[in-house]
Kinemage of the C-alpha trace (Angstrom):
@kinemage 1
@onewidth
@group {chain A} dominant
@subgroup {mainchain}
@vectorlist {calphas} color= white
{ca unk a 1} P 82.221 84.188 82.433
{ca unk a 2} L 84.910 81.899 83.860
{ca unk a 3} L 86.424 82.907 87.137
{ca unk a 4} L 90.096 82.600 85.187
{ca unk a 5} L 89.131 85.877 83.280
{ca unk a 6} L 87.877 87.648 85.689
{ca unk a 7} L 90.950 87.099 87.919
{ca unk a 8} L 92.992 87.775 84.860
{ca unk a 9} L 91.053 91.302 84.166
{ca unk a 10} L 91.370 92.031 87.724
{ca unk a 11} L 95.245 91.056 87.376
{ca unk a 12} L 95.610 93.697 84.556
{ca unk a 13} L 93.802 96.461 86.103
{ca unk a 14} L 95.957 96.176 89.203
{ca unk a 15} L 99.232 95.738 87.251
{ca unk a 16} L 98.563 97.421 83.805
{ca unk a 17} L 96.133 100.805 84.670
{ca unk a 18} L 98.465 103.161 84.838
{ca unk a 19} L 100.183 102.516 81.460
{ca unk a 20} L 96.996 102.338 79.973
{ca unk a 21} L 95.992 105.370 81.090
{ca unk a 22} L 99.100 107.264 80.835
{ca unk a 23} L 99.791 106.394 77.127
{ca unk a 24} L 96.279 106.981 76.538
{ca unk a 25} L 96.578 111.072 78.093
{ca unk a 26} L 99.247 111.172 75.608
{ca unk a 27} L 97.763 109.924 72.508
{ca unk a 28} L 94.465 112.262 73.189
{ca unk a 29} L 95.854 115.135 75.440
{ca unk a 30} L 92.923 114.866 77.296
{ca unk a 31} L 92.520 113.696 80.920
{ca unk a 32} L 89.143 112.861 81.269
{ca unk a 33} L 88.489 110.873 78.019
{ca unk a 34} L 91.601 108.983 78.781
{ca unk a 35} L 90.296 107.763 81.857
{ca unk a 36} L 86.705 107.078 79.932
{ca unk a 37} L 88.724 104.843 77.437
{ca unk a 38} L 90.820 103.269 80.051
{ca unk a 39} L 87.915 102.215 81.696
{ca unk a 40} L 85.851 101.466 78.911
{ca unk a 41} L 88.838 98.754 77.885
{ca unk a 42} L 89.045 96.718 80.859
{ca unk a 43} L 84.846 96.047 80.910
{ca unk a 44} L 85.671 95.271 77.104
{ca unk a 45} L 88.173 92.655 78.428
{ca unk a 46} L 85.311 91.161 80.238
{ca unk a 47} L 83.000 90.526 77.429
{ca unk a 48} L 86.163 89.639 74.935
{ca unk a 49} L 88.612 87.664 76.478
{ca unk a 50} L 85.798 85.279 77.552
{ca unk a 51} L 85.448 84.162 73.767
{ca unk a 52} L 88.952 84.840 72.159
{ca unk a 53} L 91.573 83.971 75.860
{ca unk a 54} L 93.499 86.099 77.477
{ca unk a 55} L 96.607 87.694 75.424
{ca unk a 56} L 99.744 87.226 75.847
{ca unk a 57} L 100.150 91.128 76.422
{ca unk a 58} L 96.866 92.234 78.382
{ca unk a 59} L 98.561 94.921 78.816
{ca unk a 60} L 99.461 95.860 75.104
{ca unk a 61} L 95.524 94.760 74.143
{ca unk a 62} L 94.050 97.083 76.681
{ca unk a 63} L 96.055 100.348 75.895
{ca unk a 64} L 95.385 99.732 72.174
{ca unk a 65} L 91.481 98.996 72.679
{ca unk a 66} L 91.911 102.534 74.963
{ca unk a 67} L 93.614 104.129 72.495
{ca unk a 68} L 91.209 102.950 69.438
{ca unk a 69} L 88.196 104.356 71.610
{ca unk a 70} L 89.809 107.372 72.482
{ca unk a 71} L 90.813 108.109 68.393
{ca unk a 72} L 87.504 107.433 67.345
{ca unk a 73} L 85.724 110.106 69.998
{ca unk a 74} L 88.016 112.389 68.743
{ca unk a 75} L 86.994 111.914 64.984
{ca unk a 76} L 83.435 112.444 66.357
{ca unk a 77} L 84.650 116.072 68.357
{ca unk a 78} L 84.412 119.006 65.522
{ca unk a 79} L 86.273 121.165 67.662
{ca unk a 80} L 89.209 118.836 68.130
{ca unk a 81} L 91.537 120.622 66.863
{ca unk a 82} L 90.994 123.716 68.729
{ca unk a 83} L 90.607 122.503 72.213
{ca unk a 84} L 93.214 120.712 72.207
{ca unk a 85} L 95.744 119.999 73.582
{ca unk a 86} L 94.072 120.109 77.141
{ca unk a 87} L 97.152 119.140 78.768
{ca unk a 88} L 100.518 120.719 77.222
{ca unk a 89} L 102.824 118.588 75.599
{ca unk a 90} L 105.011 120.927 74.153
{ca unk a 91} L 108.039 122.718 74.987
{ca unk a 92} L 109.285 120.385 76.683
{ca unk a 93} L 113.219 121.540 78.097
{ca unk a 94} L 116.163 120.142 76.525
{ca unk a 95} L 116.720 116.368 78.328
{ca unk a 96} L 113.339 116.432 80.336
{ca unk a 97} L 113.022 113.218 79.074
{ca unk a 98} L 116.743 111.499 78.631
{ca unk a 99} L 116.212 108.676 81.180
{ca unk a 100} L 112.534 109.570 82.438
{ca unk a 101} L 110.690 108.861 79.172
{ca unk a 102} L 107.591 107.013 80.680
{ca unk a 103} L 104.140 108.024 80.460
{ca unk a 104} L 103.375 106.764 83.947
{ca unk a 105} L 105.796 108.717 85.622
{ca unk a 106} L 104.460 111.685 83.307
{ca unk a 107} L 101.398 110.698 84.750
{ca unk a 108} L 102.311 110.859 88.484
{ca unk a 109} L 103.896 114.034 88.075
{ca unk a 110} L 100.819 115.559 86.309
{ca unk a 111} L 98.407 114.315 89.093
{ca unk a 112} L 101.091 115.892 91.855
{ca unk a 113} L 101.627 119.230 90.285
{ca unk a 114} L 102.302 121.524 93.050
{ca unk a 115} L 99.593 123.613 91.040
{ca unk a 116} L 97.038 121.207 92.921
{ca unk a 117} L 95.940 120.979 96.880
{ca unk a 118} L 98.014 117.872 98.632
{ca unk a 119} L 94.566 116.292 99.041
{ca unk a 120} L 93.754 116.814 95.490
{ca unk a 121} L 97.228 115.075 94.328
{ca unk a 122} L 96.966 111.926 96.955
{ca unk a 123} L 93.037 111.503 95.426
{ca unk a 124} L 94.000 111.849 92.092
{ca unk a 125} L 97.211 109.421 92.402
{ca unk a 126} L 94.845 106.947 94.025
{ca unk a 127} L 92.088 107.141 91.440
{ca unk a 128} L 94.536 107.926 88.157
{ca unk a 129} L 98.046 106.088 89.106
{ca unk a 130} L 96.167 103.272 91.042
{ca unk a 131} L 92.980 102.769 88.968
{ca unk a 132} L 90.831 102.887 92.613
{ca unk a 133} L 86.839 103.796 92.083
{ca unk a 134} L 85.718 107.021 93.132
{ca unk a 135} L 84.161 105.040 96.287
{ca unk a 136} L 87.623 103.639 97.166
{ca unk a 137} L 89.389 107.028 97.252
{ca unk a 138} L 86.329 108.349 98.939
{ca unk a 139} L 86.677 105.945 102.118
{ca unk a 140} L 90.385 106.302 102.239
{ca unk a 141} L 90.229 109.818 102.953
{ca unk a 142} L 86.933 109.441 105.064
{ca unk a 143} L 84.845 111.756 102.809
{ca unk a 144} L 81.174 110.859 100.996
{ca unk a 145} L 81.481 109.545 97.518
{ca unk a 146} L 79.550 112.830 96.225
{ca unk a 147} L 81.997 114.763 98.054
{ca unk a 148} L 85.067 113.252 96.738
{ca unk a 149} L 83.710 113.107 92.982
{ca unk a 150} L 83.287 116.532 93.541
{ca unk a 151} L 87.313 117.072 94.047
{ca unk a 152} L 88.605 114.995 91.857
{ca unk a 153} L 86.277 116.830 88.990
{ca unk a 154} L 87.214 119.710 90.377
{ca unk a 155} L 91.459 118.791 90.156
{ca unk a 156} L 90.852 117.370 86.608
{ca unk a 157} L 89.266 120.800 85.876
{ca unk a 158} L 92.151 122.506 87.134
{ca unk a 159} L 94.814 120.362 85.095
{ca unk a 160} L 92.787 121.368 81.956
{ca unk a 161} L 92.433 125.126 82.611
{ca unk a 162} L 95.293 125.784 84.066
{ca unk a 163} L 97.026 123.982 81.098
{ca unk a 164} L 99.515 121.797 83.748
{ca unk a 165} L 101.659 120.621 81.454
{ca unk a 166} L 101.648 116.438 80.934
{ca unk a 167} L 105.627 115.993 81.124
{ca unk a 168} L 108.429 114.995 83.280
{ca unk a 169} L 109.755 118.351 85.265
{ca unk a 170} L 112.945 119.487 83.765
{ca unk a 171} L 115.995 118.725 85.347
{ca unk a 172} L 116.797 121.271 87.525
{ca unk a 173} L 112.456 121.274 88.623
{ca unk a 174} L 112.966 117.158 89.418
{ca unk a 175} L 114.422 117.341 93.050
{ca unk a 176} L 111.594 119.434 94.283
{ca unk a 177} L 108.928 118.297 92.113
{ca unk a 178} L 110.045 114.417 93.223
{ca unk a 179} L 109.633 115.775 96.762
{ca unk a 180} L 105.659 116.209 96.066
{ca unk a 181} L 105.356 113.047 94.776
{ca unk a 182} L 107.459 111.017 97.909
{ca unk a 183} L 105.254 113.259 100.280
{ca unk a 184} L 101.949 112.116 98.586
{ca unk a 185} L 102.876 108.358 98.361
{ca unk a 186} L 104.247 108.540 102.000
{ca unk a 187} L 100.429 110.048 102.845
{ca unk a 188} L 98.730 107.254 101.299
{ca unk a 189} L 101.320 104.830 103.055
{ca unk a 190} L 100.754 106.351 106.771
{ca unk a 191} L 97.002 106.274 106.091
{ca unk a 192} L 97.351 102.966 105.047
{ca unk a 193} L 99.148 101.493 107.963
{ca unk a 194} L 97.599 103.452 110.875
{ca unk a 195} L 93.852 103.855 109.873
{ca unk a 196} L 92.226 106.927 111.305
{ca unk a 197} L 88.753 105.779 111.730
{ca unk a 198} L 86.924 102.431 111.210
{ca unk a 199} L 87.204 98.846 113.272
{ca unk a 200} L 90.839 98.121 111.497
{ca unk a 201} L 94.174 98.662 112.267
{ca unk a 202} L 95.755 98.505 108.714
{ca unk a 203} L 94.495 99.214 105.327
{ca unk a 204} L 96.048 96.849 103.218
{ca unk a 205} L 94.407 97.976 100.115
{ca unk a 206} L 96.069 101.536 100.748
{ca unk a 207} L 99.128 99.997 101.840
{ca unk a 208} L 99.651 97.693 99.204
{ca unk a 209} L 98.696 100.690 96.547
{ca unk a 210} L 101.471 102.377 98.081
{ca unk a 211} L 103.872 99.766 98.237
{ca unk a 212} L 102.834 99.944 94.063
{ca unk a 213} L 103.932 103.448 93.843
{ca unk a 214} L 106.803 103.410 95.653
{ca unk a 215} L 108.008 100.237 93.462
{ca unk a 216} L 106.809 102.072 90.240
{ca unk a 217} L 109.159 105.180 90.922
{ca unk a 218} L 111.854 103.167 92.025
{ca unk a 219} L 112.154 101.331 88.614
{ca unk a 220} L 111.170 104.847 86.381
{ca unk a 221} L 113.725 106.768 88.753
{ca unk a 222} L 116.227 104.066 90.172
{ca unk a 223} L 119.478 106.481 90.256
{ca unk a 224} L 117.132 108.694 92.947
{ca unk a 225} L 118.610 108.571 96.399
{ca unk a 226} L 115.168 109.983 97.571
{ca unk a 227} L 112.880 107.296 95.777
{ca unk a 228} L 115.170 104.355 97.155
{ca unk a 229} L 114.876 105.504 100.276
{ca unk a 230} L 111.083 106.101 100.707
{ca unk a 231} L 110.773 102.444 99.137
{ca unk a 232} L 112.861 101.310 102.066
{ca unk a 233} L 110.823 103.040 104.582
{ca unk a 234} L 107.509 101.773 103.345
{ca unk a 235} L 109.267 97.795 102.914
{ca unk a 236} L 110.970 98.217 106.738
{ca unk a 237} L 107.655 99.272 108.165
{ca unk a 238} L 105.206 97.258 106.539
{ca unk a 239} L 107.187 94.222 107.437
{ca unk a 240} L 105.476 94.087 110.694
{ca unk a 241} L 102.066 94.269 109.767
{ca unk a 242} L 101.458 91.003 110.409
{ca unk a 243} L 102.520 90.931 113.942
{ca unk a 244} L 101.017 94.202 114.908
{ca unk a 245} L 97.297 93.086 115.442
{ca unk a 246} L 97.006 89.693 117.659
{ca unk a 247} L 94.515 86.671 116.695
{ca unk a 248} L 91.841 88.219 119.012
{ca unk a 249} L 92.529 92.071 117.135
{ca unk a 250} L 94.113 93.088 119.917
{ca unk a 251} L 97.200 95.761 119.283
{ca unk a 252} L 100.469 94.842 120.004
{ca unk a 253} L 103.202 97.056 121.258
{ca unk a 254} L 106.456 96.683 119.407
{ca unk a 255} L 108.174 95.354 122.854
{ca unk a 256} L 105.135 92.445 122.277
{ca unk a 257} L 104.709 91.484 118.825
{ca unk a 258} L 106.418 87.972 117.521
{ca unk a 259} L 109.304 88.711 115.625
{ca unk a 260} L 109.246 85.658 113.775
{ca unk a 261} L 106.099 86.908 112.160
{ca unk a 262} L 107.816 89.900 110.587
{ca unk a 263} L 109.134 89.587 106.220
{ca unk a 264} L 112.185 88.555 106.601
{ca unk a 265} L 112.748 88.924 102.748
{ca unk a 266} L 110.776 92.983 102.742
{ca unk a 267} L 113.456 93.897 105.783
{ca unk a 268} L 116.436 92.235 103.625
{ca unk a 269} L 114.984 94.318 100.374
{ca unk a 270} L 114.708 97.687 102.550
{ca unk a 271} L 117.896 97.479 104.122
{ca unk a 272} L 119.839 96.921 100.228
{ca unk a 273} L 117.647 99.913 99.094
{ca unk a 274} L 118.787 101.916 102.412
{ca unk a 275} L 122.390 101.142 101.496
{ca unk a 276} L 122.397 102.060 97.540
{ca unk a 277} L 120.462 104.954 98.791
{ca unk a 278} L 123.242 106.302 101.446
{ca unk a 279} L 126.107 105.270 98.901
{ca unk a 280} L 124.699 107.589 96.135
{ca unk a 281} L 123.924 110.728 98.588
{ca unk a 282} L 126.458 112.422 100.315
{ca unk a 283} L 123.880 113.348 102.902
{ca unk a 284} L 121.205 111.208 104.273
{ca unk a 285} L 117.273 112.517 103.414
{ca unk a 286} L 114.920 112.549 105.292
{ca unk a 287} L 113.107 109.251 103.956
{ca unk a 288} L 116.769 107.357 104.524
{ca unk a 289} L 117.050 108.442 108.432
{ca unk a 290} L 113.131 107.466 108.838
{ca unk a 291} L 114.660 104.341 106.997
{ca unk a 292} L 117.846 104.036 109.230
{ca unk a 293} L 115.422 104.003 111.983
{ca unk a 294} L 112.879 101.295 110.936
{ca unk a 295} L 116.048 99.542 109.526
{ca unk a 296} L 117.404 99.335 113.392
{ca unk a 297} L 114.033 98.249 114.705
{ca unk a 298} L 114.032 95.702 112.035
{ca unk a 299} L 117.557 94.033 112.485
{ca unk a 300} L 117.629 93.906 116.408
{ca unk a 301} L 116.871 90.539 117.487
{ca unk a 302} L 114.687 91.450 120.448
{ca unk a 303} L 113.272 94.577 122.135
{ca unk a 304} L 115.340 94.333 124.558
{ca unk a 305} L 118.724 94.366 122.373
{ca unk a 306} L 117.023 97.252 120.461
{ca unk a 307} L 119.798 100.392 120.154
{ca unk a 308} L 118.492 102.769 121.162
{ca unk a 309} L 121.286 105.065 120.942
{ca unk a 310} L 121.623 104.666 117.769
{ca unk a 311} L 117.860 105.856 117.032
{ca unk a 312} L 117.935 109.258 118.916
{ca unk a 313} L 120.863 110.135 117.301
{ca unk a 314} L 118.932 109.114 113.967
{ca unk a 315} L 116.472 111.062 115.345
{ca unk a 316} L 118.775 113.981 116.177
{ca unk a 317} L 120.020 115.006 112.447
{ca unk a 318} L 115.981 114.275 111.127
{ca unk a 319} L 114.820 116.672 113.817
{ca unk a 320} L 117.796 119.252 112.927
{ca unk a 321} L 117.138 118.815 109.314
{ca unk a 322} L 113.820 118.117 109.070
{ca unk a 323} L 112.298 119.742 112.366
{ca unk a 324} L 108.314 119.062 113.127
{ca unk a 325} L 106.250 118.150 116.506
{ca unk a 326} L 105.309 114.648 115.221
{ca unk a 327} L 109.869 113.912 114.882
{ca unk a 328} L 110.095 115.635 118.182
{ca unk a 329} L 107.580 113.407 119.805
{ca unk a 330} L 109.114 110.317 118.308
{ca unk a 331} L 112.918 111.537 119.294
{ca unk a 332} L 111.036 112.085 123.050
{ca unk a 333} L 110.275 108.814 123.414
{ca unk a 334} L 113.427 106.980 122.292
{ca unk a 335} L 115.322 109.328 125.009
{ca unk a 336} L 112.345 107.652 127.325
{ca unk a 337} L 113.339 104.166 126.061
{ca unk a 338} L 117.090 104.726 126.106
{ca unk a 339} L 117.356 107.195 129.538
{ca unk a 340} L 114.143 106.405 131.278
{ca unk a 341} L 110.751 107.605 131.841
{ca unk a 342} L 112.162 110.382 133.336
{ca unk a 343} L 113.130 111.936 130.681
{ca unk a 344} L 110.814 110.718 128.179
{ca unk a 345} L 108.175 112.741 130.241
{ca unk a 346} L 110.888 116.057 130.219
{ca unk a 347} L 111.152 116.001 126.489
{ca unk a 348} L 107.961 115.187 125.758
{ca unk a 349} L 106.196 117.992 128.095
{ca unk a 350} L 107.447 121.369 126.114
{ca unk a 351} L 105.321 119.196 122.916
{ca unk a 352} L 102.105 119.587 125.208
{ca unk a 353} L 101.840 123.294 124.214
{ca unk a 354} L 102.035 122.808 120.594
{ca unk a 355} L 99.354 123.237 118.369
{ca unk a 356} L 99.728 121.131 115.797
{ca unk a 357} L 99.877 117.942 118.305
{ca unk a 358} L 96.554 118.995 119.850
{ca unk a 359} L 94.426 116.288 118.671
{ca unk a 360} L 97.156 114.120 117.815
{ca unk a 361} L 96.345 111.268 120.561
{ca unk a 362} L 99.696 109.481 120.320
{ca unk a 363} L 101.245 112.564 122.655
{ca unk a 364} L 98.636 111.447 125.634
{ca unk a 365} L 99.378 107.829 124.840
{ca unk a 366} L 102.797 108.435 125.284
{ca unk a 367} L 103.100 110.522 128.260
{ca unk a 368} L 100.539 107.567 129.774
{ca unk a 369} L 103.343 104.842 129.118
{ca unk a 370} L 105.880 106.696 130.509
{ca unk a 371} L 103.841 107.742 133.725
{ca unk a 372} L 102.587 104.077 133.969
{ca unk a 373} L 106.307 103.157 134.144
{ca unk a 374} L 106.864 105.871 136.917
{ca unk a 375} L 104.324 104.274 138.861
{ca unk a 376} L 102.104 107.588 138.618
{ca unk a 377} L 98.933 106.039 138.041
{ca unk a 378} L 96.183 108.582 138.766
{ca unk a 379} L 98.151 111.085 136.104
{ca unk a 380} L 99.035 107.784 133.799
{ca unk a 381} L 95.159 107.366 133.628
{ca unk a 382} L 94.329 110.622 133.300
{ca unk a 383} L 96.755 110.508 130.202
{ca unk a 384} L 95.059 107.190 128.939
{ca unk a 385} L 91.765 109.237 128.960
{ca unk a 386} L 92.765 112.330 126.853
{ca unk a 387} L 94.288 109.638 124.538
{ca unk a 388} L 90.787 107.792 124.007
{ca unk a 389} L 89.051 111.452 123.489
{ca unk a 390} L 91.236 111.921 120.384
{ca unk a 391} L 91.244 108.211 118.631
{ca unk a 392} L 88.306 106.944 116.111
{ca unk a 393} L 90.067 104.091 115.456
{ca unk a 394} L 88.366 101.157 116.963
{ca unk a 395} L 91.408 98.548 117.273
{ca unk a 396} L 93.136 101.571 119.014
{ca unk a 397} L 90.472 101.988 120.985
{ca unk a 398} L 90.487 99.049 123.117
{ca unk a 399} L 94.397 99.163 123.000
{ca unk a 400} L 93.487 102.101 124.900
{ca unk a 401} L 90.902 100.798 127.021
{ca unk a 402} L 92.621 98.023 127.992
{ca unk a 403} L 94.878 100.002 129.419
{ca unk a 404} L 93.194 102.092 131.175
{ca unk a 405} L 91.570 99.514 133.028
{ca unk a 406} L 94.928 97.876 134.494
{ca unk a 407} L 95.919 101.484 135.645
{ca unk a 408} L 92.763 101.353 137.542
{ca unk a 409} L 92.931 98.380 139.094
């Protein structure tokens, strides 16, 4: 098998799954043998395309090779008829579908049905939406393979007996129901870019799948204020990646990382979605203020020249409207960076009693920065210590480490 096909296969899984799959659910109504079909098309690819080329529409061959398969297993089911349809196509509300009329976007819906637990809607995006292995999902979310085969059976299961309906939300369901969807591809995004455990920094594969979502939506849904604005916030942020990690995988502060490294053309693409996204709200989300704030990290020219003004009061109306400890401790230090350590350490201490930033090590990391900076040392490493206790990532780790050491010299 020439390496051309298998690079074009590989091409078409990454870019084609989810159509495949999605038009697939509908023809069959049934989730699992959808995905069996799916996946039984792309390893036909491999043998086929070999002998006969690639098409001109992979895309078009695979979903009617999926569909072919999944006609025939019906034929073979007896009981067709009356088991299906395992997911409900039906009764669908009057203009569900005026404007939304995808199957993939039926698809991302059905896998983030508030019906399901948010770790059972990021695994199943990943592994339905995405096309990732059961092994993939499995080490993004740091669980055994068994143990994540186990969930996603368990959430397909679930979708089938709880008949959760394979459709676009109706209208007046779409604000809230997109609001699931933003919060699960925003999940995979964060896990992406700050790995919890393992020698990395980053998770491009995660990122990147994210990045894939939040491109997808935005072209199903491109009127949504909401979806715009999460796209900007995962384009802003991601266009650092490549400075963040130094040629020796050491971490890099924002106040150190090259500039000139950053995507110049991702943080010109966020900052047009950030704009059509404030001129078609009358009120900025809370994805477009995250935005706004990555968007003024992006655009000033140095650390130095960075506004940071501008970024608690950005911080401000997300806190007022969006309140949680993890906005709080971000608003704390930008007052730091703007007033001084001073009173980065005052906002930041009433967070210290708050469970839900107990084993959040970022809190210790930033208290030790700001007591480093007010020349408190045996507290600043003190602070550098209960930071280390908390982190599993490795790249973090010595980040941490590091410095540690200087405050003990």
């Amino acid at each position: 098998m020439s390496d051309d096909v298998v690079a074009a296969v590989a091409q078409a899984h990454r870019r084609e799954w989810a159509q495949v799959l999605a038009t697939t659910v509908r023809e069959c109504g049934d989730l699992s043998l959808a995905e069996e079909c799916a996946q039984s098309a792309f390893e036909r690819a491999l043998t086929v395309w070999p002998a006969s080329g690639v098409p001109a529409r992979p895309g078009a061959w695979l979903t009617q090779v999926a569909r072919n398969l999944a006609r025939d297993e019906l034929r073979r089911r007896a009981a067709f008829r009356q088991r299906l349809p395992l997911l409900v196509t039906s009764a669908v509300a009057p203009g569900v579908d005026a404007g939304l009329d995808d199957d993939r976007l039926r698809l991302i819906f059905t896998c983030c049905h508030p019906a399901l637990a948010r770790e059972a809607q990021a695994a199943l995006t990943l592994r339905l939406v995405c096309g990732l292995s059961t092994a993939e999902v499995a080490r993004a979310f740091l669980v055994s393979e068994p143990t994540m085969a186990a969930r996603l059976t368990r959430a397909k299961k679930k979708i089938a007996t709880a008949r959760i309906p394979y459709r676009s939300p109706a209208p007046e369901d779409l604000g809230a129901r997109v609001g699931v969807v933003l919060e699960v591809v925003q999940l995979i995004f964060t896990t992406g870019h700050s790995a919890p455990d393992g020698p990395d920094l980053l998770r491009h594969d995660l990122l990147d799948r994210a990045l894939d979502l939040g491109r997808l939506l935005h072209l199903l849904m491109p009127g949504d204020p909401d979806v715009g604005a999460q796209l900007a916030l995962m384009l802003l942020v991601s266009a650092r990646s490549a400075a963040r990690v130094d040629g020796a995988g050491r971490l890099l502060l924002l106040s150190e990382q090259d500039r000139s490294l950053w995507d110049a053309d991702a943080i010109a693409q966020g900052v047009a979605l950030l704009v059509a996204s404030l001129r078609r709200s009358p009120a900025p989300g809370r994805f477009a203020l995250q935005a706004a704030i990555a968007a003024v990290h992006a655009e000033a020219p140095s650390w130095t020249a960075t506004d940071w003004g501008e970024v608690v009061r950005l911080y401000d109306l997300l806190l007022a409207g969006w309140p949680s400890p993890v906005v709080a401790l971000n608003r704390a230090v930008a007052l730091g960076m703007r007033d001084g350590p001073s009173a980065g350490l005052a906002a930041l201490e009433p967070l210290s009693c708050s469970p839900a930033l107990a084993a959040y090590p970022y809190l210790s990391a930033a208290r030790a920065d700001f007591l480093c900076q007010a020349g408190r040392w045996v507290d600043a490493a003190m602070a550098y210590e209960e930071a280390l206790a908390l982190t599993s990532n490795e790249v973090e780790r010595r980040f941490l480490l590091e410095r540690l050491s200087s405050v003990r010299s």
